[in-house]
PDB file of the backbone (N, CA, C, O) and the ligand in Angstrom, with CONECT records:
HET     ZN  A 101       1
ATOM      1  N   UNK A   1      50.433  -1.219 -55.102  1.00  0.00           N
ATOM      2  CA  UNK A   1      51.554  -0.314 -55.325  1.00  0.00           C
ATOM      3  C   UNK A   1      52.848  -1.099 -55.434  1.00  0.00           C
ATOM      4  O   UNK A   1      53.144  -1.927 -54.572  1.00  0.00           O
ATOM      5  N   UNK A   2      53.428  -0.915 -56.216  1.00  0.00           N
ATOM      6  CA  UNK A   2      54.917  -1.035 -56.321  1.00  0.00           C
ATOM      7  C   UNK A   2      56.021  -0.365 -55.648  1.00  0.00           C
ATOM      8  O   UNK A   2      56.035   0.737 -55.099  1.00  0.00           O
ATOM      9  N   UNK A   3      57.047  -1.327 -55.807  1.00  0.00           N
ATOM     10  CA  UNK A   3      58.238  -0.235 -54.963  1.00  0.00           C
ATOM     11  C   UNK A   3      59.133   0.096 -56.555  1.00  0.00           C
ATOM     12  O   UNK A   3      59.055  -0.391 -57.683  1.00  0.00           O
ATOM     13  N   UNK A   4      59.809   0.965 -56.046  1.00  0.00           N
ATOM     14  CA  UNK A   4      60.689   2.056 -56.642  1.00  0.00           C
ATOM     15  C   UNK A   4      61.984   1.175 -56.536  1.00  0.00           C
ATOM     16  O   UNK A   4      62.400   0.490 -55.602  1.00  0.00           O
ATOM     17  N   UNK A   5      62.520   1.427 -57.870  1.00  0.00           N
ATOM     18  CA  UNK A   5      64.194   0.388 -57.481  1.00  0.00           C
ATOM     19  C   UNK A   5      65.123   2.053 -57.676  1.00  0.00           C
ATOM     20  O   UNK A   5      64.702   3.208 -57.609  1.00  0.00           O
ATOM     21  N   UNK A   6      66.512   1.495 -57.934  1.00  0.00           N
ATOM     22  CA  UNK A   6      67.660   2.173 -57.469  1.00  0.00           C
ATOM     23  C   UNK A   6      67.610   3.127 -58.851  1.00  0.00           C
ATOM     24  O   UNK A   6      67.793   4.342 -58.929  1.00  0.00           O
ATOM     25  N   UNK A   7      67.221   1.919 -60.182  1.00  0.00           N
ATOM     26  CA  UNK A   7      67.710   2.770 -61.398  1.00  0.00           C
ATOM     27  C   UNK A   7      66.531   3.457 -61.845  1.00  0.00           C
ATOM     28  O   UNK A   7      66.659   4.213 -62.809  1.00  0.00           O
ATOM     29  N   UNK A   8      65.328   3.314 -61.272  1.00  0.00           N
ATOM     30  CA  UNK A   8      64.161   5.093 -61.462  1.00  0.00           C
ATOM     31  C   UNK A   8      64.206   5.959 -60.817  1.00  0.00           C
ATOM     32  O   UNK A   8      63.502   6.962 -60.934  1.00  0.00           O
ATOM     33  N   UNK A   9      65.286   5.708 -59.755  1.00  0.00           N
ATOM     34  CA  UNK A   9      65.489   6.807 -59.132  1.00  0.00           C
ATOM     35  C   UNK A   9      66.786   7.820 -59.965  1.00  0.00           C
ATOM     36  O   UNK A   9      67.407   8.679 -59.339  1.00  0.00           O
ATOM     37  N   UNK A  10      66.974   7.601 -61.090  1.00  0.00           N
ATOM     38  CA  UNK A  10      67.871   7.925 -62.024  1.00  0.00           C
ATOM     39  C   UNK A  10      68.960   8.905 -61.302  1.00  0.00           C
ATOM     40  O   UNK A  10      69.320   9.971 -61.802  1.00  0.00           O
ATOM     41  N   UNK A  11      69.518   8.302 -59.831  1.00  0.00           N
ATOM     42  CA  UNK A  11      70.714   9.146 -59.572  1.00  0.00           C
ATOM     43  C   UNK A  11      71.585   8.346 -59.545  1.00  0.00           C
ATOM     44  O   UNK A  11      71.503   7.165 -59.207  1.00  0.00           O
ATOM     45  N   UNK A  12      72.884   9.179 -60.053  1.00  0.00           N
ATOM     46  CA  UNK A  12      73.469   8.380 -60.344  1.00  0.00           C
ATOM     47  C   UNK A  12      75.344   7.972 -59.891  1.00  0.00           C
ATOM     48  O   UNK A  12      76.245   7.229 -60.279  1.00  0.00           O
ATOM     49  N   UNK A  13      75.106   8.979 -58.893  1.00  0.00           N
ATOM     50  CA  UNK A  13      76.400   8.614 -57.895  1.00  0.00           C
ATOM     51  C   UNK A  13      76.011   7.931 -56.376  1.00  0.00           C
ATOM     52  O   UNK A  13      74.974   7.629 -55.785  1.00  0.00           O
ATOM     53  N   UNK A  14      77.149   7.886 -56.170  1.00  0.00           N
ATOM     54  CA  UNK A  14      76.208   7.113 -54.163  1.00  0.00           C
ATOM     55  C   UNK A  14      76.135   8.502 -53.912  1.00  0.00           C
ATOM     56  O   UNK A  14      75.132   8.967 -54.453  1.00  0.00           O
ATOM     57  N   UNK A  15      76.801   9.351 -53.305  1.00  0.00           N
ATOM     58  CA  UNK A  15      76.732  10.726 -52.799  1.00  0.00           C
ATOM     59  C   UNK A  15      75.000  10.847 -52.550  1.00  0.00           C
ATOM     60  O   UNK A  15      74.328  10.468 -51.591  1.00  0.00           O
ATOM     61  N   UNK A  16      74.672  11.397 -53.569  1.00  0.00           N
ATOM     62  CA  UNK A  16      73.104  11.917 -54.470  1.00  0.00           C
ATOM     63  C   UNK A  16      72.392  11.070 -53.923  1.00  0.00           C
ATOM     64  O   UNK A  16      71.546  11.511 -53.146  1.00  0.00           O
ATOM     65  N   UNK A  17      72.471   9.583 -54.123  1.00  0.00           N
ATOM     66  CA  UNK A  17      71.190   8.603 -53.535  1.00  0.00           C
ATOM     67  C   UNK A  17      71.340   8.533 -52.052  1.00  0.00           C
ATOM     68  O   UNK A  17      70.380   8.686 -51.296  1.00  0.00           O
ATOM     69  N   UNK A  18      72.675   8.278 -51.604  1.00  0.00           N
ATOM     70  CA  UNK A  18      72.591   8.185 -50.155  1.00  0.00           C
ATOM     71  C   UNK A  18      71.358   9.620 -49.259  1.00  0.00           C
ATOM     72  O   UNK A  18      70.397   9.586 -48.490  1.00  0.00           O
ATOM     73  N   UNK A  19      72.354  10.946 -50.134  1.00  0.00           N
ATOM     74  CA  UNK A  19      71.754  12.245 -49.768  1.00  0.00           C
ATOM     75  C   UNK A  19      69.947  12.117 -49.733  1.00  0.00           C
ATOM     76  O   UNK A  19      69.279  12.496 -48.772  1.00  0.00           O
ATOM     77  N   UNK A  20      69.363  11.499 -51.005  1.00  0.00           N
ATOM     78  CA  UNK A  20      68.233  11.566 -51.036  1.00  0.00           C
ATOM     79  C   UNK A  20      67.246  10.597 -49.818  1.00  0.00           C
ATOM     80  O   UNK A  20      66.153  10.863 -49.319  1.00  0.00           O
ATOM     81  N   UNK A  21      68.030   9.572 -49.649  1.00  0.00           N
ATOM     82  CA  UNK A  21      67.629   8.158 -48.438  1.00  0.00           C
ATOM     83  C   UNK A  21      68.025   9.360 -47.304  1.00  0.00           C
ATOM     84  O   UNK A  21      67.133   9.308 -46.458  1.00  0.00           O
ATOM     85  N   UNK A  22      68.787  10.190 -47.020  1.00  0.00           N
ATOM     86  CA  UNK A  22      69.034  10.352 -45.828  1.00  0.00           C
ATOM     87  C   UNK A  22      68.122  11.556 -45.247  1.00  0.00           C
ATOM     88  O   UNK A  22      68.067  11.735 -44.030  1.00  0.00           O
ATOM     89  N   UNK A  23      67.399  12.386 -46.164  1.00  0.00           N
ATOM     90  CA  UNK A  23      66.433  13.364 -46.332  1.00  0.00           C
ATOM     91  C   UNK A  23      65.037  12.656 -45.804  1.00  0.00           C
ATOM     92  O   UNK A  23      64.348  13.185 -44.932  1.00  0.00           O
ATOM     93  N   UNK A  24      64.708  11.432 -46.413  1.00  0.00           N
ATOM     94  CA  UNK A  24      63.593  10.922 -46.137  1.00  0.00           C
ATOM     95  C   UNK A  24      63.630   9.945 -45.025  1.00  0.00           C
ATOM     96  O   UNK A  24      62.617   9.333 -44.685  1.00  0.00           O
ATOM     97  N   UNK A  25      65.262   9.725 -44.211  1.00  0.00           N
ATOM     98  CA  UNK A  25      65.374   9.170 -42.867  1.00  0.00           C
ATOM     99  C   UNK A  25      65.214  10.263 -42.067  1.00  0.00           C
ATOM    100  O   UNK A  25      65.357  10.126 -40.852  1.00  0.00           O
ATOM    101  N   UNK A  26      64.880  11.572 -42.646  1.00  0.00           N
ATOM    102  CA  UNK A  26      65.365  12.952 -41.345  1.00  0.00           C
ATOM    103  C   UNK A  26      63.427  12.870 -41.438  1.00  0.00           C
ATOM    104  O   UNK A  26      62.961  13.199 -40.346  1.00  0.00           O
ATOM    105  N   UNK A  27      62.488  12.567 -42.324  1.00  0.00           N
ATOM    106  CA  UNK A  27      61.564  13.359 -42.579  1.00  0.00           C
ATOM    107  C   UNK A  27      61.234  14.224 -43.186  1.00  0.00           C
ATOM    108  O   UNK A  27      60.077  14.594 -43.384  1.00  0.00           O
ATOM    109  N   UNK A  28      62.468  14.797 -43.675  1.00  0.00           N
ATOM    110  CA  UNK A  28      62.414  15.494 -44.578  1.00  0.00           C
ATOM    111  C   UNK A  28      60.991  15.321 -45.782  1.00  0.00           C
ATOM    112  O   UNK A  28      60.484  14.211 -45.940  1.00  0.00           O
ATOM    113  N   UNK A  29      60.547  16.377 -46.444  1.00  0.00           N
ATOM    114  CA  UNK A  29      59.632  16.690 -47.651  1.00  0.00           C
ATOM    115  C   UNK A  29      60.369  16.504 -48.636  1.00  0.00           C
ATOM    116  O   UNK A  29      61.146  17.408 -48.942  1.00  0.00           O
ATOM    117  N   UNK A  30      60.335  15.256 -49.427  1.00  0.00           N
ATOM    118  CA  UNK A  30      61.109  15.137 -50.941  1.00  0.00           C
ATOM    119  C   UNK A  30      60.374  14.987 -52.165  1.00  0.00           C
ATOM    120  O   UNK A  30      59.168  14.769 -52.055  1.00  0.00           O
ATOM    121  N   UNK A  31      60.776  15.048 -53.076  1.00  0.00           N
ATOM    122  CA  UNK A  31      59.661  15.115 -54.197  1.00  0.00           C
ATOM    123  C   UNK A  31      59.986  13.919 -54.615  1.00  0.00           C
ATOM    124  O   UNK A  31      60.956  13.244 -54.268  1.00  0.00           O
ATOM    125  N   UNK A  32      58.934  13.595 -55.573  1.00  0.00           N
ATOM    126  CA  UNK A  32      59.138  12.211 -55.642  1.00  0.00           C
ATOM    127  C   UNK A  32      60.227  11.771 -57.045  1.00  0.00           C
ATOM    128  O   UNK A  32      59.929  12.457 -58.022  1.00  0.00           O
ATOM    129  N   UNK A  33      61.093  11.042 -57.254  1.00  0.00           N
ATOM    130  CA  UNK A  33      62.149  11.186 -58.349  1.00  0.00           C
ATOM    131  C   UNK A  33      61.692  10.771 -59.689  1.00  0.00           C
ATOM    132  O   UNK A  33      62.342  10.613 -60.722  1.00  0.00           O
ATOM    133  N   UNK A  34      60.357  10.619 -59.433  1.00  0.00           N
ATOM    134  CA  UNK A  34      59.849   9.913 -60.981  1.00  0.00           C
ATOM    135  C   UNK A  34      58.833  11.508 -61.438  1.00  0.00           C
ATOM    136  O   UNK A  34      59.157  12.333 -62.293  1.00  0.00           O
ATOM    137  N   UNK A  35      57.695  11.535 -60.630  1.00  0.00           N
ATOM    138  CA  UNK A  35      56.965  12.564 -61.043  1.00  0.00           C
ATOM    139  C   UNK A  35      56.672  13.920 -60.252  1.00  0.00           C
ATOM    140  O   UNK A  35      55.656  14.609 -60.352  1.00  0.00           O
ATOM    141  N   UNK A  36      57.816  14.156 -59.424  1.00  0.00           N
ATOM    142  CA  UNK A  36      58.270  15.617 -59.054  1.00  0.00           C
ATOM    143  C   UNK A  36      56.812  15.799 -57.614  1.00  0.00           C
ATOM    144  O   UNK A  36      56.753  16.899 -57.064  1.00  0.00           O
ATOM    145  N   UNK A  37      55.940  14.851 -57.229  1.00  0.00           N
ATOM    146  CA  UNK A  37      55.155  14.965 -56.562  1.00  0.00           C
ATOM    147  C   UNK A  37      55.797  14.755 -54.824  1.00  0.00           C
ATOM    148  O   UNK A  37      56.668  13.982 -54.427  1.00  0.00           O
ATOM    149  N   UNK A  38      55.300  15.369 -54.357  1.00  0.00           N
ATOM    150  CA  UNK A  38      55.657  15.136 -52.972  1.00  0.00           C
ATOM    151  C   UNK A  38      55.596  13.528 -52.402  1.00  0.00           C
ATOM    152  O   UNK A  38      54.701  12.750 -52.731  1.00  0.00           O
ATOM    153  N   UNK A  39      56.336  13.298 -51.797  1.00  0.00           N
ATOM    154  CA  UNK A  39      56.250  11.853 -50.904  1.00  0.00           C
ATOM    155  C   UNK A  39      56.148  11.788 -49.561  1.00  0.00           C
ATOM    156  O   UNK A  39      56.982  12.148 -48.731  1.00  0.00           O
ATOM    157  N   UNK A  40      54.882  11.222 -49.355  1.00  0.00           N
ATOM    158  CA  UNK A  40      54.495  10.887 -48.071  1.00  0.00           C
ATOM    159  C   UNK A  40      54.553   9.345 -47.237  1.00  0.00           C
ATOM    160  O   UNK A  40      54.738   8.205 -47.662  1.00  0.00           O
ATOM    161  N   UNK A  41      54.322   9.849 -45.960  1.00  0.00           N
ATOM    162  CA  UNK A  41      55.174   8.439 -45.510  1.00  0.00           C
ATOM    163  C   UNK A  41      54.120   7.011 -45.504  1.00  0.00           C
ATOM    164  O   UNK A  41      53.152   7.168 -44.759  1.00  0.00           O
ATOM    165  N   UNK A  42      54.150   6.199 -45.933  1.00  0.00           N
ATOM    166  CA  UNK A  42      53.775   5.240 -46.161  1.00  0.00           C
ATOM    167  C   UNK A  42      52.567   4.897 -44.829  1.00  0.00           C
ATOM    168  O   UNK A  42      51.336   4.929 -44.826  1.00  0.00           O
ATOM    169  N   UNK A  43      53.427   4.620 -43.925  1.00  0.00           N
ATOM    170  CA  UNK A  43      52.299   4.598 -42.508  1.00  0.00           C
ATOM    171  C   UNK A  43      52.361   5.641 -41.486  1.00  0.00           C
ATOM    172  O   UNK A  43      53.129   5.735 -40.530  1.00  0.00           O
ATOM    173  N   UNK A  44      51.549   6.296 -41.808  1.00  0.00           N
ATOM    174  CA  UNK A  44      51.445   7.954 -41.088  1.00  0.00           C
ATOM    175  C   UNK A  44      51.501   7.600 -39.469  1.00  0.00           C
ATOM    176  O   UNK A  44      52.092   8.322 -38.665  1.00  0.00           O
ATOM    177  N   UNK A  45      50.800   6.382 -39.109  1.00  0.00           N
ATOM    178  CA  UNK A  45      50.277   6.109 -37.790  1.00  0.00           C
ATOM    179  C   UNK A  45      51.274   5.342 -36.936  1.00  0.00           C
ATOM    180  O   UNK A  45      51.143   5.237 -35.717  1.00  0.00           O
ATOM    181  N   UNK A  46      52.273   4.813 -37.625  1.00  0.00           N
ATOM    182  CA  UNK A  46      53.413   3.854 -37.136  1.00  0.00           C
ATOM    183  C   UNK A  46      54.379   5.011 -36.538  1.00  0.00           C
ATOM    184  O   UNK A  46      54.555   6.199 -36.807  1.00  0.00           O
ATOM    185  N   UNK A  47      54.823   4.265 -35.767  1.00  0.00           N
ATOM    186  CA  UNK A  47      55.893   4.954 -34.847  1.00  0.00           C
ATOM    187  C   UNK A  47      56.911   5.012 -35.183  1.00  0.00           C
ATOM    188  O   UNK A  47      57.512   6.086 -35.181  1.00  0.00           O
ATOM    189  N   UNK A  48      57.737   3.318 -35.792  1.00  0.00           N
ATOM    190  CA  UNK A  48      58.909   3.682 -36.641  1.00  0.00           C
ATOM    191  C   UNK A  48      58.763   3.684 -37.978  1.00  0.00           C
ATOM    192  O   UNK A  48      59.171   2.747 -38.663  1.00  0.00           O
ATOM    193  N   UNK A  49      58.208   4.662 -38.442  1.00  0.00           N
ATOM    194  CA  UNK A  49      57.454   4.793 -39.971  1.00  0.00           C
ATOM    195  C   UNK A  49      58.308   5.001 -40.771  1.00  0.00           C
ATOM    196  O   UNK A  49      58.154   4.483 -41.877  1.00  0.00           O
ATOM    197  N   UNK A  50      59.495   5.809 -40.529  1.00  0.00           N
ATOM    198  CA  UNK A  50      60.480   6.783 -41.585  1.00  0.00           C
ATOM    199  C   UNK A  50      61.407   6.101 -42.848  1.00  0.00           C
ATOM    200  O   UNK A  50      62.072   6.552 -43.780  1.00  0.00           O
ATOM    201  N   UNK A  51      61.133   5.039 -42.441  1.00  0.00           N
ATOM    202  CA  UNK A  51      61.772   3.658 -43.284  1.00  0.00           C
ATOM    203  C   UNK A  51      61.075   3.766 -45.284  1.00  0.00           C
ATOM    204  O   UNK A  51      61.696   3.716 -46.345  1.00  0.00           O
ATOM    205  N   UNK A  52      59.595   3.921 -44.982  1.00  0.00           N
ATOM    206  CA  UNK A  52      58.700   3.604 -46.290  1.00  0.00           C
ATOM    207  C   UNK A  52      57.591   4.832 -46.646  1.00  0.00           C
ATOM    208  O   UNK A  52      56.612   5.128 -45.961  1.00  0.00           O
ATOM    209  N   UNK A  53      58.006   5.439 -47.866  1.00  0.00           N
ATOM    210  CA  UNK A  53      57.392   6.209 -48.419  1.00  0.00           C
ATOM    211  C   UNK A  53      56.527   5.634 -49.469  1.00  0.00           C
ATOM    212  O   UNK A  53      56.417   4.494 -49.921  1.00  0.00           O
ATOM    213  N   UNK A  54      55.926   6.798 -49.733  1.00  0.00           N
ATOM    214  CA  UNK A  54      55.006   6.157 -51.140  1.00  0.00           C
ATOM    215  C   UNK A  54      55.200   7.325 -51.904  1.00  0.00           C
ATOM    216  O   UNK A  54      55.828   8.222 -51.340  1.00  0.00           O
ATOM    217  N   UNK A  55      54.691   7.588 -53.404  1.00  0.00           N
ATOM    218  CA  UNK A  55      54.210   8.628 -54.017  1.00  0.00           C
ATOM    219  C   UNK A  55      52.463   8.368 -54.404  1.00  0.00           C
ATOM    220  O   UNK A  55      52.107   7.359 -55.013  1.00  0.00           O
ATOM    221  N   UNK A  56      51.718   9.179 -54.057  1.00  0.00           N
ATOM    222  CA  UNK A  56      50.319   9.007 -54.185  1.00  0.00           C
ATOM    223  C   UNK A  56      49.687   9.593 -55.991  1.00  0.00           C
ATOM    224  O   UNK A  56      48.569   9.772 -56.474  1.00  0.00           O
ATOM    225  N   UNK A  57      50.834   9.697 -56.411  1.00  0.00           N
ATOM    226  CA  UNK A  57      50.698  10.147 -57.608  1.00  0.00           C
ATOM    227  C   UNK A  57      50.637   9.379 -59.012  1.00  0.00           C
ATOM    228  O   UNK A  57      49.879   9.457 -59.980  1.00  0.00           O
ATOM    229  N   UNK A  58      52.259   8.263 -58.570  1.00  0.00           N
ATOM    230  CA  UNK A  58      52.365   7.168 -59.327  1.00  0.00           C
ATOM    231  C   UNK A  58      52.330   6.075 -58.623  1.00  0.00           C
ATOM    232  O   UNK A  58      53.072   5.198 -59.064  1.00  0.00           O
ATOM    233  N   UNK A  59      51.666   5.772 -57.572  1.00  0.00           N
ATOM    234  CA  UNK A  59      51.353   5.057 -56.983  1.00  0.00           C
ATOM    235  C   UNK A  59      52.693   4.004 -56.528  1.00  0.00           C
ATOM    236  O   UNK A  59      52.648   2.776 -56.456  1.00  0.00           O
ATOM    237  N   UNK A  60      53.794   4.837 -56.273  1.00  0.00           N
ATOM    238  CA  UNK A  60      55.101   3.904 -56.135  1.00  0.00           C
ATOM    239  C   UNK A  60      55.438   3.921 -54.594  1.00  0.00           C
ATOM    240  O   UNK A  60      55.059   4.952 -54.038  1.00  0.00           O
ATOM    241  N   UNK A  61      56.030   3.060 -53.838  1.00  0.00           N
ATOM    242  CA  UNK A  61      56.397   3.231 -52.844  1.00  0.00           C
ATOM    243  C   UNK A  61      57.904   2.890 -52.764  1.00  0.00           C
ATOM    244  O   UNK A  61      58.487   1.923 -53.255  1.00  0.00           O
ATOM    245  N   UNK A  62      58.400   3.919 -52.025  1.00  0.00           N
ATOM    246  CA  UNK A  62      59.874   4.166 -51.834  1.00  0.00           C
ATOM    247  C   UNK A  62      60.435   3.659 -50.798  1.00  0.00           C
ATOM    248  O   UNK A  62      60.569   4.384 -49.812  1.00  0.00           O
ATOM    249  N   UNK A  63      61.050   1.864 -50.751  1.00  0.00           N
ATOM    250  CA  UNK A  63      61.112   1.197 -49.389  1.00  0.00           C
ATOM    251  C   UNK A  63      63.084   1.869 -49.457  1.00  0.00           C
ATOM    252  O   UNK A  63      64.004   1.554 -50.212  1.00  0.00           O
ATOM    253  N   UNK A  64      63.023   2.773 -48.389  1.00  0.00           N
ATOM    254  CA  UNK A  64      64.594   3.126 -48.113  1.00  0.00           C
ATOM    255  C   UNK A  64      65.868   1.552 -47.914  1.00  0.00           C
ATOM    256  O   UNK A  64      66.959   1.183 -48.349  1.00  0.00           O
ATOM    257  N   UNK A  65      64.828   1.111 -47.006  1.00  0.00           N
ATOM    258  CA  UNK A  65      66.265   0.062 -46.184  1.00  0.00           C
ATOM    259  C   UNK A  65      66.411  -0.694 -47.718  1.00  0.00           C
ATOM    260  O   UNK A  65      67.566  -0.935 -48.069  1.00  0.00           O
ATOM    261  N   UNK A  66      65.266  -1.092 -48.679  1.00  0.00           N
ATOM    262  CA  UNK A  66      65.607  -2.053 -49.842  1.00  0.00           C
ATOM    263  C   UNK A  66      66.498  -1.225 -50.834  1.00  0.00           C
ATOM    264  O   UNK A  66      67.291  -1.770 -51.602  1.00  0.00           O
ATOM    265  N   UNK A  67      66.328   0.004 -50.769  1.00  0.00           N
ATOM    266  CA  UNK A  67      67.337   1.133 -51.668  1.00  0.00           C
ATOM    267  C   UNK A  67      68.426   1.092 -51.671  1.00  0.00           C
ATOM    268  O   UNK A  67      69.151   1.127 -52.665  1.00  0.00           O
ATOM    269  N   UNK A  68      68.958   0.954 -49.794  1.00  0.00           N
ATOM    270  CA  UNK A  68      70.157   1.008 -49.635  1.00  0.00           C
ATOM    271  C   UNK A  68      70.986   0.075 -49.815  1.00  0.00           C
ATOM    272  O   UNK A  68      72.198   0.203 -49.987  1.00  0.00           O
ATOM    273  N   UNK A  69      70.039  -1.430 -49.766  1.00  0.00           N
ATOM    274  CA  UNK A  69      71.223  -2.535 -50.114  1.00  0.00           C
ATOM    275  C   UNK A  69      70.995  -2.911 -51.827  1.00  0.00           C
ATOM    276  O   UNK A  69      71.737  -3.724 -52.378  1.00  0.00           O
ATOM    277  N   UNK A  70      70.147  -2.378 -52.391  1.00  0.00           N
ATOM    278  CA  UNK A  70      70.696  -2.227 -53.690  1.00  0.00           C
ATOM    279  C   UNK A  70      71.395  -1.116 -53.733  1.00  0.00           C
ATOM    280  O   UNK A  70      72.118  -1.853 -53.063  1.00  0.00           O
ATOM    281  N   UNK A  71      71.864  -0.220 -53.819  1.00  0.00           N
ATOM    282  CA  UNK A  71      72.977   0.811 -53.546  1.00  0.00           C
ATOM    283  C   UNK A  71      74.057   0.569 -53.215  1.00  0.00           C
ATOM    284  O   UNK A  71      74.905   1.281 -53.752  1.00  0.00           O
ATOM    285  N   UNK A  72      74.591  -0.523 -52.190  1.00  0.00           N
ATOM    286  CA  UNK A  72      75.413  -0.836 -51.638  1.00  0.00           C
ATOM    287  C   UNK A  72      75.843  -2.025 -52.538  1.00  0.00           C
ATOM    288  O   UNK A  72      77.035  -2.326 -52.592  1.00  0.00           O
ATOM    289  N   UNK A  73      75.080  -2.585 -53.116  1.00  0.00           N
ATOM    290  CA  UNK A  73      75.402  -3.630 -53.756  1.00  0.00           C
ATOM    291  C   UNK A  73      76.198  -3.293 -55.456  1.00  0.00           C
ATOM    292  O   UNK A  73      77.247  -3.685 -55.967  1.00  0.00           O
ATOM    293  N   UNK A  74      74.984  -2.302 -55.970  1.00  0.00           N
ATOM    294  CA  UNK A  74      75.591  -1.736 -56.813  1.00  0.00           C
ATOM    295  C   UNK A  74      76.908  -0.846 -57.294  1.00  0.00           C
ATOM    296  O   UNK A  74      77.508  -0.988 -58.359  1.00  0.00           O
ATOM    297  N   UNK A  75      77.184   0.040 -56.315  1.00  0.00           N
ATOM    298  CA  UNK A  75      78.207   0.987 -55.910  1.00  0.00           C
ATOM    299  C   UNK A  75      79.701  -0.030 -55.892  1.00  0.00           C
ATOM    300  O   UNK A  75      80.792   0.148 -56.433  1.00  0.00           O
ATOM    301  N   UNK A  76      79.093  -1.321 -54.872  1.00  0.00           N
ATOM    302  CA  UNK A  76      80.390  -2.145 -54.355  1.00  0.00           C
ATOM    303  C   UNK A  76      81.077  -2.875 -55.983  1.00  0.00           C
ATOM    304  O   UNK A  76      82.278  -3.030 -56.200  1.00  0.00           O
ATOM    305  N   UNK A  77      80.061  -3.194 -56.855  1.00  0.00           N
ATOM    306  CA  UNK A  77      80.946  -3.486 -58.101  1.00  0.00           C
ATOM    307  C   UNK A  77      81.565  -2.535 -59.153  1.00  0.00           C
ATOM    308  O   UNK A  77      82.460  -2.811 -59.951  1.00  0.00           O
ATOM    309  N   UNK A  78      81.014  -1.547 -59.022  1.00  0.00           N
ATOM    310  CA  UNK A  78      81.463  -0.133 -59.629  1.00  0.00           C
ATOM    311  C   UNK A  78      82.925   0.147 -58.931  1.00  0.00           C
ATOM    312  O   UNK A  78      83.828   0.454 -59.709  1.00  0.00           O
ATOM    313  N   UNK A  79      83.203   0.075 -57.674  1.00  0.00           N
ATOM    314  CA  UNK A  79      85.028   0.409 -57.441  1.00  0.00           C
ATOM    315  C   UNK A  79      85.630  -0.288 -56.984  1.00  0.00           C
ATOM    316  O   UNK A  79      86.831  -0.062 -56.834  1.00  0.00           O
TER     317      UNK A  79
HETATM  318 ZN    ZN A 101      55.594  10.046 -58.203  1.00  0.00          ZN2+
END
């Protein structure tokens, strides 16, 4: 499986991406941003799990903490 970068997640303000990272730090049920499938958490059995999702659909996994510092990185040359 692969991970998911910042620009397939085709959002495209910080607002929106932060919002979406912060849904899947609550646990929240999100769909997945490529093929609308639900995302589940990567290691069901881990304790601090909430970090790494996957989609079982397109076989992508959604590493949050790597999201956010491309996000942060990206955003910071934009203003
Ligand atoms: Zn998917």
């Amino acid at each position: 499986m692969e991970k998911i970068t910042l620009n397939e997640l085709k959002i495209n303000s910080r607002s929106d991406a932060l919002a979406f990272l912060k849904k899947l730090w609550n646990g929240e049920s999100t769909p997945c941003p490529i093929c609308g499938s639900e995302l589940e958490l990567l290691h069901k059995k881990a304790k601090k799990s909430d970090c790494d999702w996957q989609c079982r659909h397109c076989e992508k996994i959604v590493r949050t903490l790597d999201l956010l510092d491309e996000l942060n990185k990206a955003f910071y040359l934009m203003t």
